[in-house]
KEMI-571398 format. One line per 10 residues: number of its first residue (from 1); for each residue x, y, z of C-alpha. Coordinates in Angstrom, 1 decimal. Layout:
<pts>
NUM = X:Y:Z ~ ...;
</pts>
This chain:
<pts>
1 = 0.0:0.0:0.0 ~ 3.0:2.3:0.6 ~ 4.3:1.9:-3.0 ~ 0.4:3.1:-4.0 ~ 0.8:6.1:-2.2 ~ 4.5:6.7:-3.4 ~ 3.1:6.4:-7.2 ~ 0.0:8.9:-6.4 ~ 2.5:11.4:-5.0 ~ 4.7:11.7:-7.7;
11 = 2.3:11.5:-10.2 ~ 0.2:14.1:-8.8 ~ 3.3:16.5:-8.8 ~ 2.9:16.5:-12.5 ~ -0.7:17.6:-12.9 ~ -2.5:20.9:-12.0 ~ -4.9:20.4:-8.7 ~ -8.0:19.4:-11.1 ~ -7.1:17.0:-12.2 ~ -5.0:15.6:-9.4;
21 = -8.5:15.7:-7.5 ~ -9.4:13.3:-9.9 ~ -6.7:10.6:-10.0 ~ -6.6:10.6:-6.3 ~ -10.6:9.6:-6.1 ~ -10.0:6.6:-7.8 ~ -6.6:5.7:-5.2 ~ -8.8:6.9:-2.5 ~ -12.0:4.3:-3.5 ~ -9.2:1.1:-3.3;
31 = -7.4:2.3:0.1 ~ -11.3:2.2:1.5 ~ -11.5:-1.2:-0.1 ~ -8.6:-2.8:1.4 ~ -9.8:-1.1:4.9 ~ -12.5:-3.0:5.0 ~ -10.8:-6.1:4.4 ~ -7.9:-4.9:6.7 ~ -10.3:-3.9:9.5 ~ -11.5:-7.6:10.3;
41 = -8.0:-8.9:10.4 ~ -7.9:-7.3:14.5 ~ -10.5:-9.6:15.8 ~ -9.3:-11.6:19.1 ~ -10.5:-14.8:18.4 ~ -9.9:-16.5:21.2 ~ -12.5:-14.5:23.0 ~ -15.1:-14.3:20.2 ~ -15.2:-18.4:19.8 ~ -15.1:-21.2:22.4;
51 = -12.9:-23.7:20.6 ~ -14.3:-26.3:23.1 ~ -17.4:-25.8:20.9 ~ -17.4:-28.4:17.8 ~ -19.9:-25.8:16.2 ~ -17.9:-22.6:16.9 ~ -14.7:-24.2:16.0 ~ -16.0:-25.5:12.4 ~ -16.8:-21.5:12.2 ~ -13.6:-20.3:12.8;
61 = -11.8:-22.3:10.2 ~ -14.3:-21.2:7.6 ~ -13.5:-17.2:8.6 ~ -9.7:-17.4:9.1 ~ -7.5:-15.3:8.0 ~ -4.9:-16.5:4.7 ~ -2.1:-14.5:4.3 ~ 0.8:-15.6:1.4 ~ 3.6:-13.9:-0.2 ~ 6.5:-14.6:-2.6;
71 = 9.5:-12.2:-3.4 ~ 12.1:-13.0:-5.8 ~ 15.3:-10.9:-6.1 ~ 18.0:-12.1:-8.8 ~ 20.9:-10.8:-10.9 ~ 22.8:-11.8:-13.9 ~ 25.9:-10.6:-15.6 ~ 27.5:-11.3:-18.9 ~ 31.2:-9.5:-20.2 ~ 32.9:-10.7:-23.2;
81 = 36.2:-9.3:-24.7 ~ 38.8:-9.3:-27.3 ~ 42.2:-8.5:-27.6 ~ 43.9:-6.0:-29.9 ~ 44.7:-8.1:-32.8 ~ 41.6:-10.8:-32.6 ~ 41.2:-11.0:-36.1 ~ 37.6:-12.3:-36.3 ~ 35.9:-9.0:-34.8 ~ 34.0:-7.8:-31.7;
91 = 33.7:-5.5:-29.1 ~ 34.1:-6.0:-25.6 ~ 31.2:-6.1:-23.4 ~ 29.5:-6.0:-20.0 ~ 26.1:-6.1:-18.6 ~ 24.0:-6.2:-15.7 ~ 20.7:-7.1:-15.3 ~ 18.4:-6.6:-11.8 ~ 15.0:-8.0:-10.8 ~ 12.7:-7.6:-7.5;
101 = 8.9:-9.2:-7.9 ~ 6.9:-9.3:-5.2 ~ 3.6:-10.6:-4.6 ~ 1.3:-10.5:-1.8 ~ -2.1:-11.8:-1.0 ~ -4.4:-11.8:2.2 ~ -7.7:-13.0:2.4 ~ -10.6:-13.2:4.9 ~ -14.1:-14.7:4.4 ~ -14.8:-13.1:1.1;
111 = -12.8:-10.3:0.8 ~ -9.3:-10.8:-0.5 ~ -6.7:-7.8:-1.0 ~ -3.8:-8.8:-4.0 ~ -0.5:-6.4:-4.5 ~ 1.9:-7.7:-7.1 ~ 4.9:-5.3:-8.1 ~ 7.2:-6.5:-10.8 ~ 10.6:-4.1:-11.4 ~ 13.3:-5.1:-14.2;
121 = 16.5:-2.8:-14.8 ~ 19.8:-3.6:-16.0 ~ 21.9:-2.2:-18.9 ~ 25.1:-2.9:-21.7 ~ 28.4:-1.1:-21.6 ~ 30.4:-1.7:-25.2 ~ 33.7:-0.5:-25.7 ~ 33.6:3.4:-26.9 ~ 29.9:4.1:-25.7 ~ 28.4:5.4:-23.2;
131 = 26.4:2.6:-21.2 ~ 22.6:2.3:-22.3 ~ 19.8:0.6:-20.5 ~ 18.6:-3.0:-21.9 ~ 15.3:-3.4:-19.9 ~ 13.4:-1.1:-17.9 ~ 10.2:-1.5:-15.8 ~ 8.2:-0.8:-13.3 ~ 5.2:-2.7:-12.6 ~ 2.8:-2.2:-9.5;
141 = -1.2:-3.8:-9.5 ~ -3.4:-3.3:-6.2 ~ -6.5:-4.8:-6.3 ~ -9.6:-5.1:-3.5 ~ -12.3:-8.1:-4.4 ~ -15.4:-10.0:-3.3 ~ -15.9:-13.4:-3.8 ~ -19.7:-13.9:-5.3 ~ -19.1:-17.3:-6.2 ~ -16.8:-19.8:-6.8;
151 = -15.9:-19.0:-9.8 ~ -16.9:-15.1:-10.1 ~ -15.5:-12.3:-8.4 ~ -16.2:-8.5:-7.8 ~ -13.3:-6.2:-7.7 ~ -11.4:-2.6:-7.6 ~ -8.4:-2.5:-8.8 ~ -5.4:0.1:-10.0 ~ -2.6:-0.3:-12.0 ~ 0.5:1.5:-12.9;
161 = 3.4:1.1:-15.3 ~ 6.5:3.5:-15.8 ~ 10.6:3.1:-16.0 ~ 12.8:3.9:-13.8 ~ 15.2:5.7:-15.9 ~ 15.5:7.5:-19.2 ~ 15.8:6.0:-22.6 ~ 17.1:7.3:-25.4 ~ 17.3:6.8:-29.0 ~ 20.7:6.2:-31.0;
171 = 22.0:7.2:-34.2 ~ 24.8:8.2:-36.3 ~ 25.7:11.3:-38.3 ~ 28.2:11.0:-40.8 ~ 31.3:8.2:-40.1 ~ 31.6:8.6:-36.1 ~ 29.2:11.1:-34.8 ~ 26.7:9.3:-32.6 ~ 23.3:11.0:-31.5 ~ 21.3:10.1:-28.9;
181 = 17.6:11.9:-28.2 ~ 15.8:11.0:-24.5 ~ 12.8:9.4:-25.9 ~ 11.6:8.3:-22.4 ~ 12.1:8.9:-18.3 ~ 10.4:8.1:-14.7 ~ 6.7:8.9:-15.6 ~ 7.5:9.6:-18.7 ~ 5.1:8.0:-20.1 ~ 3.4:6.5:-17.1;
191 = 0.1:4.7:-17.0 ~ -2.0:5.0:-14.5 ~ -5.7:2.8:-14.7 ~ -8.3:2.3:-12.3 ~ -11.0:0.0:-12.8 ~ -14.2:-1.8:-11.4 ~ -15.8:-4.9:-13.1 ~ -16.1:-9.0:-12.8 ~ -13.5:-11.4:-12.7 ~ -13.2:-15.3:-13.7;
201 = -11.1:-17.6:-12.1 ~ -12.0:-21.3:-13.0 ~ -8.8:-22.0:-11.2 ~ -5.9:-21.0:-8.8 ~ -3.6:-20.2:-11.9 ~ -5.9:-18.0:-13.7 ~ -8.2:-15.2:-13.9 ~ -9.9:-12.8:-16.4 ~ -11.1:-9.6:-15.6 ~ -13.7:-7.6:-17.7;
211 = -14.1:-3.9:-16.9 ~ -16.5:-1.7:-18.7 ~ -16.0:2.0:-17.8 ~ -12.4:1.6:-17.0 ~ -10.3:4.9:-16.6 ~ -6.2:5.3:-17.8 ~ -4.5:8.2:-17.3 ~ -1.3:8.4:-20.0 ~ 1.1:10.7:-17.8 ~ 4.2:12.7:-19.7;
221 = 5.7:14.5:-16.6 ~ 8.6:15.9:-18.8 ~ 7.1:18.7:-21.2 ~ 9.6:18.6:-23.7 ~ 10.0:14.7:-24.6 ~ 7.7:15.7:-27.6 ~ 10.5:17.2:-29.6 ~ 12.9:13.9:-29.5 ~ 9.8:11.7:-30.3 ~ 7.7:12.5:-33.2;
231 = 7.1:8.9:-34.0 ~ 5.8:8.3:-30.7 ~ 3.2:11.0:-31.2 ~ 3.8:11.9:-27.3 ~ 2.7:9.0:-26.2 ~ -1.4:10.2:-27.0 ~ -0.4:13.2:-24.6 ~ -2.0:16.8:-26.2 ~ 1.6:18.8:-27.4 ~ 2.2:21.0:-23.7;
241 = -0.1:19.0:-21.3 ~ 1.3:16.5:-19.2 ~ -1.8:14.2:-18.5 ~ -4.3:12.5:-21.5 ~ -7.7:10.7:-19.8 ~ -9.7:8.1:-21.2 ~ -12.5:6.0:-20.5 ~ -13.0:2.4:-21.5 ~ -15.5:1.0:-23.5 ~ -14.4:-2.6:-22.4;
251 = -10.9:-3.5:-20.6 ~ -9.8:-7.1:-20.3 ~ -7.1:-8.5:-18.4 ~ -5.8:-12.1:-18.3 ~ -3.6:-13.4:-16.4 ~ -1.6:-16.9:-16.2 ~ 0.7:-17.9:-13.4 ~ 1.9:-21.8:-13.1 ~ 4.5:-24.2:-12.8 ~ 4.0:-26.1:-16.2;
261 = 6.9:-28.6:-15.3 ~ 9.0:-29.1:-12.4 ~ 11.1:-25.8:-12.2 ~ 9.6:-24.5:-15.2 ~ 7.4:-21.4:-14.5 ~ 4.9:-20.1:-17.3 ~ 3.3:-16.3:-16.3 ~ 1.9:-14.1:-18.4 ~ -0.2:-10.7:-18.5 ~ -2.6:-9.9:-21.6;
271 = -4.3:-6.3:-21.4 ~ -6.7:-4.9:-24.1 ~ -8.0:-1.7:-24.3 ~ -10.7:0.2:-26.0 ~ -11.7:4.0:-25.1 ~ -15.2:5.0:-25.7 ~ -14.1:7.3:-28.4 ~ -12.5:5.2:-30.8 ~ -13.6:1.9:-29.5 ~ -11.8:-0.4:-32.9;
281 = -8.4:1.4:-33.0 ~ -7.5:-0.9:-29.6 ~ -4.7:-1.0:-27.4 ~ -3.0:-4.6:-26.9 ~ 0.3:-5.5:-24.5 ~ 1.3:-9.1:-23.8 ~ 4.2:-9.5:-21.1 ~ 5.4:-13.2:-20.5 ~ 8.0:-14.9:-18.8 ~ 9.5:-18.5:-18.6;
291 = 11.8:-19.4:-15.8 ~ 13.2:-22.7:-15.6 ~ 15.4:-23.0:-12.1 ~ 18.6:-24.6:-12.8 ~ 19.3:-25.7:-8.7 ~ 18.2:-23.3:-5.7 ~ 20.2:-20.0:-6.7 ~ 20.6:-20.3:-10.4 ~ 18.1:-19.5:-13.1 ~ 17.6:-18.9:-16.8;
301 = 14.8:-16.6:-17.7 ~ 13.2:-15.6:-21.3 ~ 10.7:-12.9:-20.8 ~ 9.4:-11.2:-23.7 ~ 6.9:-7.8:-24.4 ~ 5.1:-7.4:-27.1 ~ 2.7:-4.2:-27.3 ~ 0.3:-2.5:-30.0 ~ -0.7:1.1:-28.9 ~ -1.6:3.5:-32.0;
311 = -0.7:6.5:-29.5 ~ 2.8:5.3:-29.6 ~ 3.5:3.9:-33.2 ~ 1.4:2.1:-35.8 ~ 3.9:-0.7:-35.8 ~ 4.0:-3.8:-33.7 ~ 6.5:-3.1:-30.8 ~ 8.6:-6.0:-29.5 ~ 11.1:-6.5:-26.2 ~ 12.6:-9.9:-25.9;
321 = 15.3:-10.9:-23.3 ~ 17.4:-13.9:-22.0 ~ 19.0:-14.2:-18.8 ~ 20.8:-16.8:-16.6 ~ 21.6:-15.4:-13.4 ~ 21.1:-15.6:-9.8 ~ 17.7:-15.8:-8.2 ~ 17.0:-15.6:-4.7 ~ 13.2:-16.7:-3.6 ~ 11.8:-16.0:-0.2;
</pts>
């Protein structure tokens, strides 16, 4: 809930009071959410229930509390060099690569509160250049629901998406001359959605969420990105504002997290999008990962991003990386 508050903040730096007012609202309707489910969590059961009572005590194993949580932390590293005179070709390298995913879930009776933060960073250093970034995210999903049945479930939810640090785009004048234009930085673009609707879960693994009405804020915080990215089209943001709203005809999330085969993990995110205005000209982003875990601190991870946003270009856009690193579970 803390990392909630710490997105609202800085995001709220970046727009005028209105519409700040706004935003905050929607944060505001999820915090009273997970209240509510937080609230019952103080109860002394001990002196609301007579365990020596075969009735009472069936009651309290159908009302306890279920709290889990998983956070992964890992690292990998790759270098390669040459000498002076290798006569096939190459440049020496070295890279880094970071990851810290956490996922926590509580639930009581038939409320159930679900915080998953995903954060990727790491970046490439070649002989003669300046070090650029090679992945980048930032990844935070709170969400507040109410079981209605055992398949169906109602919930609040908000999401956010950003980078940690800026992103640039390279090219070369002339022979030598290298240029490089910051195309991106920290909430630049961010994206910001808050939604109400149904969810599906036939089972542990998966769910899929349908929200009508859903509303995405596209946040720009740095004015002038808009002159390095012309292709981009400002990420949908109006030329001098910092802040685009929509509102969603339909928004449908699915989500897939399971062990396929021992060691092997499968998880993937599919999001689509469609504002009221232009309801066909959708907005589509699959991120998926497979990890396969090598022995208890070793890993080799292929994660992939594929994303189709008009706002940003009329192509397909694609991401795909593969790691073997450390990986730290807890």
């Amino acid at each position: 809930m803390a990392e909630a508050h710490s997105i609202c903040m800085i995001a709220g730096s970046t727009l005028s009071k209105y519409n700040y007012r706004i935003v905050s609202a929607f944060f505001l309707l999820s915090f009273l959410f997970s209240g509510v489910a937080q609230a019952q969590t103080g109860y002394d059961f001990q002196k609301l229930v007579d365990l020596s009572n075969k009735i009472n005590a069936n009651r309290l194993k159908l009302t306890a509390d279920t709290t889990w949580h998983k956070i992964q932390l890992g690292a990998n590293f790759n270098q390669g060099s040459f000498s002076s005179n290798w006569t096939g070709g190459g440049v020496s390298s070295v890279g880094i690569g970071t990851f810290l995913n956490a996922l926590f879930e509580k639930k009581r009776g038939k409320n159930a509160w679900r915080t998953d933060f995903q954060s990727q960073f790491g970046f490439v250093k070649n002989q003669g250049q300046e070090s650029r970034k090679n992945m980048d995210r930032i990844f935070i999903d709170f969400k507040y629901s109410r079981t209605l049945s055992p398949k169906w479930v109602m919930f609040a939810n908000i999401n956010g998406q950003s980078q940690f640090a800026s992103g640039y785009d390279y090219s070369t004048q002339g022979d030598s001359l290298e240029i490089k234009k910051k195309v991106s930085n920290l909430l630049s673009p961010a994206y910001i959605t808050e939604s109400i609707g149904l969810e599906y879960k036939p089972v542990p693994y998966f769910f899929l969420d349908f929200a009508p009405g859903a509303f995405r804020q596209t946040v720009v915080a740095d004015r002038n990105l808009y002159v390095n990215t012309p292709d981009q089209k400002n990420y949908g943001v109006p030329i001098g504002h910092r802040i685009r709203y929509e509102l969603a005809l339909m928004q449908i999330v699915a989500n897939y997290n399971k062990e396929i085969f021992k060691q092997v993990n499968l998880k993937f995110r599919y999001q689509f999008y469609s504002n009221i205005i232009n309801p066909f000209n959708a907005d589509h982003r699959l991120d998926a990962s497979l990890t396969a875990k090598v022995n208890k601190f070793v890993n080799v991870n292929l994660s992939s991003i594929v994303i189709y946003d008009d706002d940003q270009s009329g192509d397909i856009q694609f991401a795909q990386g593969l790691n073997i690193g450390f990986l730290y579970s807890f």
